[in-house]
C-alpha positions, 0 to 999 in steps of 0.5 A: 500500500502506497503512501503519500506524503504531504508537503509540510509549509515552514512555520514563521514565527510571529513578527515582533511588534514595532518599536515605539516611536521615538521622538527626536531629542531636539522636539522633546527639548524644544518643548521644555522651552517656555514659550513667550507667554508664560515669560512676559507673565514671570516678567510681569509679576516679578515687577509687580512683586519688585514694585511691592518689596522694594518700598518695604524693604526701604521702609525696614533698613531705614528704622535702624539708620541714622539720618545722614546715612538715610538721604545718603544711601537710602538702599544701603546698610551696613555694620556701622550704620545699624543701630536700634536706638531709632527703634527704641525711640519709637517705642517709647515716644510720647507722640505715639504711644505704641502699646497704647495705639496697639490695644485700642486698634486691637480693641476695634478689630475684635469688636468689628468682628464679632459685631460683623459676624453676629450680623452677617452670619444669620443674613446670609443663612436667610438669603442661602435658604430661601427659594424666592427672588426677594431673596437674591434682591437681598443679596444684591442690594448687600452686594452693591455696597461692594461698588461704593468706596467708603470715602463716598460714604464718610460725609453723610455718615458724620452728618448721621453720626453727629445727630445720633451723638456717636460724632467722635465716639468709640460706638460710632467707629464700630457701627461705621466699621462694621457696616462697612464690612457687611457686604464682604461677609454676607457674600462670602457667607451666603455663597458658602451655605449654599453649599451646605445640605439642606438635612441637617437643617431638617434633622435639626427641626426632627429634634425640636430645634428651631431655626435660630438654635439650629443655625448656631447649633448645626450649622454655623460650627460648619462654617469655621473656613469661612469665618476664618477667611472673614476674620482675615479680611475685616482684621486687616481693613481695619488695622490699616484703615486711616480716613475712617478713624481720622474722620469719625473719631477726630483728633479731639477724642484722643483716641489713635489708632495705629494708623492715626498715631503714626499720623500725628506722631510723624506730624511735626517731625516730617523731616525727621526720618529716624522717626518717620521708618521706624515708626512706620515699622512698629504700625505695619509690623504686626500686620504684615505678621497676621498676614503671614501666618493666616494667609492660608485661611484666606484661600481655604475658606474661600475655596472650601464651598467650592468643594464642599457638599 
């Protein structure tokens, strides 16, 4: 019997799968070059922040400098011209009394703060809950105070001020300040507690808890990154503020605040730099110092009903 053999095809062995392209090393370094935008914006903010150090910088080396040395070489220093007697001086100036200046300032800032936020906070818990258009006309017409400076507002508030008997009063200041704050707190509040569930308000009413204890209770606890943000904010308005004080207490009262006793400290000696910078030092210092440590607040409360609920 006869046999018949197949022919048998040789078998290639599969084909390797290409190698990645690879990109040329020239592109993958033409790439890592900034492009001319994003250089113009670093050359734009570092004249912006060049513009905004550079008088602080005068401002710091000069409280310790003689005044030879300060029209001489105003962005200078040196070992033989630093000295802290200028500093000390200031300290213990009878034009300006810094500790006292400090306690009053730090005195109106607390005040204008917890007026502010007891106003504000049940404001906005209104506004954010509520469903109808009379609402967000409300809240418009608190935000329209955004638009008007507050030096608009200085003269009708003497007059208003005057016929209520609060003219250079420690009680007037503090109604004008926390007015003037309202808007700010009441927006941010509001724009905050919509993000806030609507259950909790809910499960409050199911415990027996009415509307005013359930928003001091439940709700205004949740709102600690925003409070925080508010504080920041109205804290350093109010310590910087110059026009308000100058006019609505006046110099009859005797009562300066930081800003007003630089004011009529550096007055009369106009020419004297030795008390001019560092006494410009001692005002802004714990300013710049409050800044610093709660300037994550600013963003985080600001950001937190964004991404909260």
């Amino acid at each position: 019997m006869a046999t018949t053999t197949h022919p048998t095809t040789p078998v290639t062995p599969p084909a390797a799968p290409p190698a990645p392209a690879t990109r040329p090393a020239s592109r993958a370094r033409r790439r890592r070059v900034p492009g001319v935008g994003t250089v113009l914006k670093w050359v734009v903010l570092g004249l912006v922040a060049l513009v905004m150090v550079v008088p602080l910088y005068i401002m710091v080396i000069n409280a310790f400098k003689p005044q030879d040395a300060i029209i001489s070489s105003p962005l200078a220093i040196g070992p033989d011209t630093f000295s802290l007697e200028y500093l000390q001086a200031a300290l213990t100036s009878e034009k300006f009394n810094v500790v006292r200046a400090y306690g009053v300032t730090l005195l109106f800032v607390a005040l204008v703060n917890v007026c502010g936020i007891a106003l504000a906070a049940p404001v906005a818990y209104v506004i954010a809950r509520g469903r109808s258009k009379w609402h967000l006309g409300l809240l418009l017409l608190f935000v329209s105070g955004l638009f008007i400076p507050g030096q608009v507002t200085l003269i009708p508030v003497v007059f208003v001020l005057r016929v209520l008997g609060l003219i250079n009063t420690i009680p007037g200041f503090i109604l004008f300040e926390t007015a003037a704050t309202l808007p700010v707190t009441i927006f941010l509040f509001a724009a905050y507690l919509r993000t806030v569930p609507r259950d909790i308000d809910e499960a409050a009413a199911l415990d027996g808890a009415g509307k005013i204890r359930a928003f001091w209770s439940c709700i205004f606890p949740i709102m600690k990154p925003v409070v925080a943000t508010i504080v920041v904010l109205n804290s350093i308005s109010v310590w910087n503020d110059f026009v308000s004080p100058q006019i609505i207490l006046g110099p009859s009262s005797g009562i300066y605040t930081v800003t007003t006793g630089v004011y009529a400290a550096v007055g009369e000696f106009s020419t004297d730099y030795t008390t001019v910078f560092p006494t410009l030092l001692l005002a802004v210092s714990p300013a710049i110092l409050f800044f610093v440590l709660m300037q994550r607040h600013i963003i985080g409360g600001l950001v937190a009903g964004a991404t909260k609920g």
